[in-house]
C-alpha positions in Angstrom: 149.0 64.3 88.8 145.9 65.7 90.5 145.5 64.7 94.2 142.7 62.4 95.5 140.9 65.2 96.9 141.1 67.9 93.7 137.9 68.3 91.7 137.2 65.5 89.2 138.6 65.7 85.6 136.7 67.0 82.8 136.0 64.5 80.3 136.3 66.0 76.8 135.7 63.7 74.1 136.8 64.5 70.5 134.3 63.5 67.5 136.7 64.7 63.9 137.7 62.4 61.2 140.6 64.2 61.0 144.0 63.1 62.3 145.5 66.6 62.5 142.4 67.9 64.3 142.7 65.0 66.9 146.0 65.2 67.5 145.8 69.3 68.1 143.1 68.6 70.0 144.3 66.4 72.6 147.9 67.9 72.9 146.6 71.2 73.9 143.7 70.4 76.5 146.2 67.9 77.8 148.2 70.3 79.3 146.1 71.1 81.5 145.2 69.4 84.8 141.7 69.7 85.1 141.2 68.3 81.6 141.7 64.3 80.2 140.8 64.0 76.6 139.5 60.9 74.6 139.2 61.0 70.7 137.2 59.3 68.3 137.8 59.4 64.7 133.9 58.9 64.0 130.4 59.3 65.7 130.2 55.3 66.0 133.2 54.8 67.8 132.1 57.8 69.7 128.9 56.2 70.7 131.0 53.3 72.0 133.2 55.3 74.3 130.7 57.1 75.9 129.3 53.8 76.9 132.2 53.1 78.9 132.9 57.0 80.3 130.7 59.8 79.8 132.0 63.0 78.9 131.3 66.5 80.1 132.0 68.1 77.1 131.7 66.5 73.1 133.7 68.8 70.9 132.6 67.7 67.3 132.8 67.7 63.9 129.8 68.0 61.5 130.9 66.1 58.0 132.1 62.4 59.1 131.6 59.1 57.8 129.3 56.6 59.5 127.3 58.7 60.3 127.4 63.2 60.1 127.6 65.2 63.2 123.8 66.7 62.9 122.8 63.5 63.1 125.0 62.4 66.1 124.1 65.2 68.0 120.4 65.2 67.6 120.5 61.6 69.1 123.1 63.5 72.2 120.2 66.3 72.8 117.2 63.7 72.7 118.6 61.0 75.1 121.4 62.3 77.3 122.2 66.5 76.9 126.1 67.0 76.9 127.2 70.2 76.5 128.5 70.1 72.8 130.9 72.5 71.0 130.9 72.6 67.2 134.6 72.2 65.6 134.0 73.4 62.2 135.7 75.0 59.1 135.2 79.0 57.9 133.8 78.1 54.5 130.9 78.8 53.7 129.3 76.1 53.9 130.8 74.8 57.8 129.4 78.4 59.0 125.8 77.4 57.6 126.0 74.3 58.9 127.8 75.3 62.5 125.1 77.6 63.0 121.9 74.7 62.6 123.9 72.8 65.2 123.3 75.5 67.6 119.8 75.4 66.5 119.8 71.7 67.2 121.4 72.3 70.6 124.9 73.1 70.6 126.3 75.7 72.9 129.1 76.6 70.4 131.8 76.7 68.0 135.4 76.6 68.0 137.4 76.7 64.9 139.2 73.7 63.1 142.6 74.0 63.2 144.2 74.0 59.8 147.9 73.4 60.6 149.6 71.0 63.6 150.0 71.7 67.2 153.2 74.0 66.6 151.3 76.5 64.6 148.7 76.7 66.8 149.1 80.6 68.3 149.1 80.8 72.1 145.4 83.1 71.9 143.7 80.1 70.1 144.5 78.1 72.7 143.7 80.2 75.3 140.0 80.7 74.1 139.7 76.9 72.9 140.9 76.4 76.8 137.9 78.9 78.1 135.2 77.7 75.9 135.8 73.7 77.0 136.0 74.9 80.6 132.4 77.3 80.0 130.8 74.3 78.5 131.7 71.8 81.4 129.6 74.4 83.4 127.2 74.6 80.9 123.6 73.4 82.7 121.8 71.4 79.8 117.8 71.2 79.3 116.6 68.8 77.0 115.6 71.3 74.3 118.6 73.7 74.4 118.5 75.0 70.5 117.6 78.3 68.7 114.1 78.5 69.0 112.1 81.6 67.7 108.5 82.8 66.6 107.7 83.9 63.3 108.6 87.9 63.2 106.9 90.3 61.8 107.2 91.3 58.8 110.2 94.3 58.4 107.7 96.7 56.7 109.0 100.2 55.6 108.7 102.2 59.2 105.2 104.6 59.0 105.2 108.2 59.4 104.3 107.7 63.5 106.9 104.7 63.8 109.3 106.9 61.8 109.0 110.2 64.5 108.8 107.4 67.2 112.7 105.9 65.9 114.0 109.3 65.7 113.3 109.9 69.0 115.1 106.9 69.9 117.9 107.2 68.1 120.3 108.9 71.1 119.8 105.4 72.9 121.8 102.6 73.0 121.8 99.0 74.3 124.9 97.2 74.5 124.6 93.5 74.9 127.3 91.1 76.3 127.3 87.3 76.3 129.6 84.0 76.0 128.2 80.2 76.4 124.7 80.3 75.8 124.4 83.3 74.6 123.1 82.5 71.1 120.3 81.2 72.1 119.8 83.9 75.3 120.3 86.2 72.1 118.0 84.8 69.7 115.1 84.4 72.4 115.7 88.5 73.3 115.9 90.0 70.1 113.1 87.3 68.4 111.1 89.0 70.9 111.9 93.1 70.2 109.4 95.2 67.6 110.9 96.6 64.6 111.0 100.2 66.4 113.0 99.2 69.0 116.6 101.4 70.3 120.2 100.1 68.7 121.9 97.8 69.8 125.3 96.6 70.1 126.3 92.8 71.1 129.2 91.2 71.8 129.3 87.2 71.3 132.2 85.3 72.2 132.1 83.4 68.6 135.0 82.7 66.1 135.5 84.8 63.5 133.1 84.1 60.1 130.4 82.6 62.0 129.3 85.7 63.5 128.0 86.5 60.1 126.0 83.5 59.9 124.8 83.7 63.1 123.7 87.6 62.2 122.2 86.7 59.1 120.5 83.6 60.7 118.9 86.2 63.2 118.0 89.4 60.7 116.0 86.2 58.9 114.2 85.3 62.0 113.7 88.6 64.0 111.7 92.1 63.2 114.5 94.2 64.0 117.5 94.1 61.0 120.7 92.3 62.2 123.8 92.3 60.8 127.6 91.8 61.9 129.0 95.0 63.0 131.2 96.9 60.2 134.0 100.0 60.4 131.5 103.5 61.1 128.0 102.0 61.2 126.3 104.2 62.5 123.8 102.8 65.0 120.4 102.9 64.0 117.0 102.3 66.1 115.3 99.4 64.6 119.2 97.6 63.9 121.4 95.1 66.3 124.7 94.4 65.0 126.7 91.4 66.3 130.8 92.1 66.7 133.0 90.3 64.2 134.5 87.1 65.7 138.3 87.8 66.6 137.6 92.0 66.5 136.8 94.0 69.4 134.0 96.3 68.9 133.8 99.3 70.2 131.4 102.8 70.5 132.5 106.5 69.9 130.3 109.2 68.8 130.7 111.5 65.8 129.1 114.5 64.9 126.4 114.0 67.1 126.1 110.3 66.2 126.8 107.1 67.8 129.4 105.2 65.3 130.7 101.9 65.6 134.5 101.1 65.9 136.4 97.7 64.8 139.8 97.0 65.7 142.2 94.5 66.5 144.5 94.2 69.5 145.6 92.3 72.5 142.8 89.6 74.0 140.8 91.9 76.6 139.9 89.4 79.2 141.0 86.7 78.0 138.3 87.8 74.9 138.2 89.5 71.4 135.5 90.8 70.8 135.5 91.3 74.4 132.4 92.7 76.3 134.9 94.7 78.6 135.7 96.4 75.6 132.2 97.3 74.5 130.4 98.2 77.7 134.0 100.5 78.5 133.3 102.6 75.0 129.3 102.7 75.4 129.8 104.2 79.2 132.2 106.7 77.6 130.3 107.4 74.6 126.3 107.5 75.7 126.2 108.1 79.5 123.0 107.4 81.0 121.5 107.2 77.3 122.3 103.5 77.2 121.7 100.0 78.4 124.1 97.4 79.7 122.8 93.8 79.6 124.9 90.7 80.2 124.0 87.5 79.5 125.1 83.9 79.9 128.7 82.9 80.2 131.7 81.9 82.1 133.9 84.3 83.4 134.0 87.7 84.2 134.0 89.2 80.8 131.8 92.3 81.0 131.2 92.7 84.4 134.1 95.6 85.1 132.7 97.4 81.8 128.9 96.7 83.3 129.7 99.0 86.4 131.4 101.2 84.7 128.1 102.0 82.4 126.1 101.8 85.6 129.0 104.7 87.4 128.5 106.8 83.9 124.3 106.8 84.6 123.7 103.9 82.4 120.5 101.1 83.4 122.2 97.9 84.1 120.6 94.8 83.8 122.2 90.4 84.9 120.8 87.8 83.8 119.6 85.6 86.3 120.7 82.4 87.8 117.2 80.4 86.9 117.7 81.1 83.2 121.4 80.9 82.6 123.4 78.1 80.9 126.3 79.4 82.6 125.9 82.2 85.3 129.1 83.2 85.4 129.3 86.5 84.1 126.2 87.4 85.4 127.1 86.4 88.6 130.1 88.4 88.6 128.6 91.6 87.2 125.8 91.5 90.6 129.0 90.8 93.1 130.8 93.6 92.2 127.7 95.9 92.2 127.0 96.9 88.3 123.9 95.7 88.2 120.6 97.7 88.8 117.9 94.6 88.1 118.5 91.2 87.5 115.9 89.4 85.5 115.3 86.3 84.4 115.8 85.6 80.4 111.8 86.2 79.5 111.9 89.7 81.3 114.8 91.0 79.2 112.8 91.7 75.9 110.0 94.3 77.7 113.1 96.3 79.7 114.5 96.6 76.3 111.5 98.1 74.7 110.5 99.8 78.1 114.2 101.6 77.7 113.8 102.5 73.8 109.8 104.4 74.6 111.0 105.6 78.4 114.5 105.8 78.9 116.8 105.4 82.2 112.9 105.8 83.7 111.9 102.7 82.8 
């Protein structure tokens, strides 16, 4: 039991018309102290128990009777924000449908488990664990959604655009983020031109959705986007998003920036984990790169951010002000590995100041 002085519970409340989800669920955020879990089999129900205690965090399913989890959520975000996490399946159609709940408002997804609580491998829990514990820090606006401008149109690059790209191509821009970062991301690169440096991100997201969520963003951004494959080779004018459960890493061949995906051990506590990226970019670019990290809990990133910044990299934290979570942000400045830190709005012109000027920006 927790003392009368220890930090309140969190509340999670469980939204999943399925028994085996529930019961997974409760068993393994139970175990831990800071955490008390209520379920409901179905958004009514749900409704009622937040009535009589209000939860920090709503992790929730999207296809329920009664009433489906869009539906449920879109009344959460209009009359009371709770940081919501989206439990979903990896067919195709749960990754479609995961992905307009984050546009609706949801911070993020965790996967459905498929089997019972003694299948469930010690890493899932570990990073179902972390993302309940992110989202209870998670500060909520009352639009908090995917929200972008219509982009341009991704015409053929012109002769001057084409010499412009080439001479861009040694630059790189490695992006690291974790709660909120979907829609830090979508607001940064919604916001790029089309001749913009390459780019490299790390989301903490399940594996699957990061597909969605890349081909959700090459159909609303100029730049291309697409999730990060075995010896891309990174082009200006391209962002590609790590695969959910890989780590993705940078190594240059012949000349070229190349893109590495790999398994192995969780890299604190993360895979894909920023660490990872920003520890391959300092290695492989130098000073011909940019380290941002974005919104998150944790300190994910912030070791690899000083080491780009040591190797002659530009570093850039988000700030405080525009954070869901400033976690990993806020670690990154305290250990010294940040050169600016700028508020979500001023990220897009570094990034195109970096691609025309370099480290000089």
């Amino acid at each position: 039991m927790l003392d009368d002085n220890a930090a309140p519970r969190i509340q999670v409340l469980v939204v999943d018309d399925s028994a085996v989800v529930r019961q997974v669920m409760q068993a393994v955020l139970s175990q831990e102290n800071d955490m008390e879990v209520t379920v409901a089999a179905d958004p009514i129900i749900a409704l009622h128990k937040m009535k009589q205690v209000r939860p920090h965090v709503i992790i929730l399913d999207l296809e329920m009777p009664q009433m489906d989890g869009l539906t449920f959520l879109r009344k959460v975000m209009a009359e009371d924000p709770i940081p919501t996490l989206i439990c979903s399946s990896v067919a195709g159609r749960g990754t479609v449908a995961a992905i307009r709940a984050l546009e609706e408002g949801a911070i993020g997804i965790v996967t459905k488990p498929k089997l019972g609580v003694g299948n469930f491998l010690h890493e899932s829990a570990v990073m179902l664990i972390d993302t309940v514990r992110s989202a209870a820090s998670a500060r909520m606006r009352r639009r908090n959604g995917l929200a972008m401008a219509a982009p341009e149109r991704k015409a053929a690059p012109s002769k001057t655009s084409r010499a412009s790209m080439a001479g861009r191509e040694e630059r790189i821009v490695a992006m690291g983020a974790s709660t909120g970062g979907t829609e830090a991301l979508a607001n940064i690169l919604g916001a790029l031109p089309l001749d913009s440096p390459g780019i490299v991100i790390v989301q903490h997201m399940p594996e699957q959705f990061t597909a969605a969520f890349a081909k959700w963003l090459d159909t609303n951004c100029a730049i291309h986007v697409k999730e990060a494959e075995e010896g891309d080779r990174v082009k200006a004018g391209w962002a590609y998003v790590a695969p959910g459960n890989r780590h993705c890493t940078l190594r240059r061949t012949n000349g070229h920036l190349t893109i590495q995906v790999g398994d192995g051990p969780l890299v604190s506590r993360h895979r894909p984990s920023v660490n990872a990226l920003f520890r391959s970019v300092a290695q492989a670019a130098g000073d011909s790169a940019l380290g941002v990290i974005l919104t998150g809990m944790g300190d994910d990133g912030a070791d690899g951010l000083l080491e780009m910044r040591a190797a002659g990299a530009l570093t850039i934290a988000q700030n405080e002000a525009t954070c869901v979570v400033f976690g990993m942000p806020k670690e990154a400045i305290r250990r010294g590995a940040a050169h600016k830190v700028l508020g979500l709005e001023a990220i897009p012109a570094a990034v195109a100041s970096f691609g025309m000027h370099g480290k000089k920006a």
